[in-house]
N, C-alpha and C positions, 0 to 999 in steps of 0.2 A: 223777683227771682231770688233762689235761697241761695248760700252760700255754694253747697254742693253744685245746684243746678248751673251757676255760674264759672264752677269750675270743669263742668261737663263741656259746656259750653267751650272753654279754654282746652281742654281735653289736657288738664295737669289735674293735682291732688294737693290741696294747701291748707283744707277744712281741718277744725279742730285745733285739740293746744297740744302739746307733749311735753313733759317735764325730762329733761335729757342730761344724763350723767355724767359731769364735768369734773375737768380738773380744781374748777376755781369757783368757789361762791359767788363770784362778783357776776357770773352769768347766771341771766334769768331765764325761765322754759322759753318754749317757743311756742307762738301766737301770731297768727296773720293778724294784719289789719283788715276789720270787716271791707266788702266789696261799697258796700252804702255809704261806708266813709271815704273811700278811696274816690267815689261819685260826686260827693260832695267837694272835697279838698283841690278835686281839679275842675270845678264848676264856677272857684275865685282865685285859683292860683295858676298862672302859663306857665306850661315849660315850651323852650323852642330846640329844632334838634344840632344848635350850637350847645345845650347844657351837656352835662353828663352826673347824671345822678346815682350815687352811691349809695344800697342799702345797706345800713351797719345792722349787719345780724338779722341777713335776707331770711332765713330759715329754709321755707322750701321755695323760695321765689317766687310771688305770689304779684309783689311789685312790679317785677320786670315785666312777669308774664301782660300783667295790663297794662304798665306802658308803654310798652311795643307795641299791642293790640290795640292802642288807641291813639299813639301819637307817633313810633316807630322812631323814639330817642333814645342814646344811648343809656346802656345804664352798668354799673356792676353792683352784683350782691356778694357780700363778703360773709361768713358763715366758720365759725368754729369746730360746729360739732360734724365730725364725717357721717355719724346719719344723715345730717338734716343736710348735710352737702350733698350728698348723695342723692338726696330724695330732688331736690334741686336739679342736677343732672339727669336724674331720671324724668323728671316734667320736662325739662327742655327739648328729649327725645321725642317724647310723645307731642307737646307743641308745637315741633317744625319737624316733623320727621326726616324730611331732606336736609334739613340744615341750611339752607339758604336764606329762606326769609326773614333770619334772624341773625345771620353770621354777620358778626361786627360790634351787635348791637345788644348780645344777650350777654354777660360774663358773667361767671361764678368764680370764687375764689376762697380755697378753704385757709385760712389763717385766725390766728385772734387779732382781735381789733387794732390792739397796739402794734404790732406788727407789720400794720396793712403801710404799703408804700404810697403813700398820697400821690398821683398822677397829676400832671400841671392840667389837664382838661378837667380835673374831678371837680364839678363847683354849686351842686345842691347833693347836700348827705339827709339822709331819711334816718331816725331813729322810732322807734316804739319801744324804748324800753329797754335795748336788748342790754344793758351789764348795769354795774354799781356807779356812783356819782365818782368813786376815783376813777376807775376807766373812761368815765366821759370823760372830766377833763384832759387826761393825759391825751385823748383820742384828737378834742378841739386844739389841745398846744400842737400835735402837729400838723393838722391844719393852717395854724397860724402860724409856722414854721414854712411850709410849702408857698403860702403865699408870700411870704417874706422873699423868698427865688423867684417864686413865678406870680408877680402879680394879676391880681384877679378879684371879681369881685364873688363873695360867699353867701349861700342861704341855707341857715340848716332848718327843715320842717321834724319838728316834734309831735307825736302823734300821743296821747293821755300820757302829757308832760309830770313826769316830776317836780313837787316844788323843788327838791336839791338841785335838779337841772337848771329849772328856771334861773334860782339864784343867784347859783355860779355864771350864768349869761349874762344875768343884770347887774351882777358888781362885780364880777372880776374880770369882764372882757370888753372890748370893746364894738361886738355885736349890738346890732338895734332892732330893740323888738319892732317888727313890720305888723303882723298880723294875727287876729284869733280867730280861728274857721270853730264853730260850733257845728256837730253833725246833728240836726233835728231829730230824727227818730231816735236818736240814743244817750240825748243831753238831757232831756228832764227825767231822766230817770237814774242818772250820773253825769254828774259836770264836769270828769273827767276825760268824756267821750268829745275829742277836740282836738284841733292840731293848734301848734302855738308856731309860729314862724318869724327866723332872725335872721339880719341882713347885715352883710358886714361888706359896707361901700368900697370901693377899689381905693379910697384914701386912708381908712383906716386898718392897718396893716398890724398892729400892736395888742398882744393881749398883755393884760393888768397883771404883771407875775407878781405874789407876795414880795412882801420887801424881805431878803435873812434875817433869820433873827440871830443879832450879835451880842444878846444875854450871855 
């Protein structure tokens, strides 16, 4: 099934990329995660409906809309640009037109990343990509601020991870890499097409802050 027909299916609109005119560089266009990956990623990865998963730079809500339609866990998607919020809003109408079989479960929320209030339920974040390697980390320090209040244990799934991302997980946090989901149909032809996924146990609570420099 193509992307479109899949979102017929869903009866939203999430196809295609849009490059969308921001305040700040550090944000990148907007791009769903294919449907074929989304099949794969949850065909070795469980979510149960104690998570609640956060997409950072939901766009048009593409994640929600199939995690609900497939597992009915909560989620929010956080989104900067008031188009792409919009367009978000306007798929959630047309996907539950009552609003019932969704209320509780759907959120949107228009802010920048750095700004978003980490919720003590909030506990797998989804990225693809959406801003520059200083916004991620600033985005995982509060994360690991919230869980410093509300402990918990954290997974965050990266979808064609950046090495800068990667990095900053692997030496300056103390995250542990869990997993590498490769999507078949679209790894031999770019090894980028992949989710990479970190696990940060309920014991370790502590990210690796540089030490000041007192040059």
């Amino acid at each position: 099934m193509s992307e479109k027909e899949m979102d017929r299916m869903l009866r939203i609109k999430t196809a295609g990329t849009l490059e969308v005119l921001n305040q700040s560089v550090h944000y990148n266009r907007y791009e769903a995660t294919p449907y074929i990956a989304l099949d794969e990623l949850f065909k070795h990865y469980e979510i149960t409906k104690d998570n609640r998963i956060v997409d950072v730079g939901c766009g048009k809500g593409r994640l929600s809309f199939y995690i609900h339609n497939h597992f009915q866990v909560p989620t929010i998607g956080i989104e900067m640009s008031g188009k792409l919020y919009q367009d978000a809003l306007e798929n959630l109408q047309s996907y539950d037109k009552t609003g019932k079989k969704s209320k509780g479960l759907i959120t949107f929320e228009r802010c920048l990343a750095e700004d978003y209030k980490i919720d003590s339920r909030d506990d797998v974040f989804y990225f693809f990509n959406p801003f520059s390697e200083q916004i991620f980390m600033k985005f995982v320090e509060h994360i690991l601020d919230s869980v410093d209040e509300h402990k918990r244990s954290i997974d965050l799934i990266l979808y064609y991870p950046t090495s800068a991302y990667l990095l900053f997980l692997e030496t300056r946090t103390t995250f542990e890499f869990l997993r590498e989901i490769k999507v078949p149909e679209l790894y031999e032809q770019n090894e980028n097409e992949r989710f990479m996924i970190f696990h940060l146990p309920l014991m370790k609570l502590k990210i690796e802050r540089e030490e000041p420099n007192t040059n």
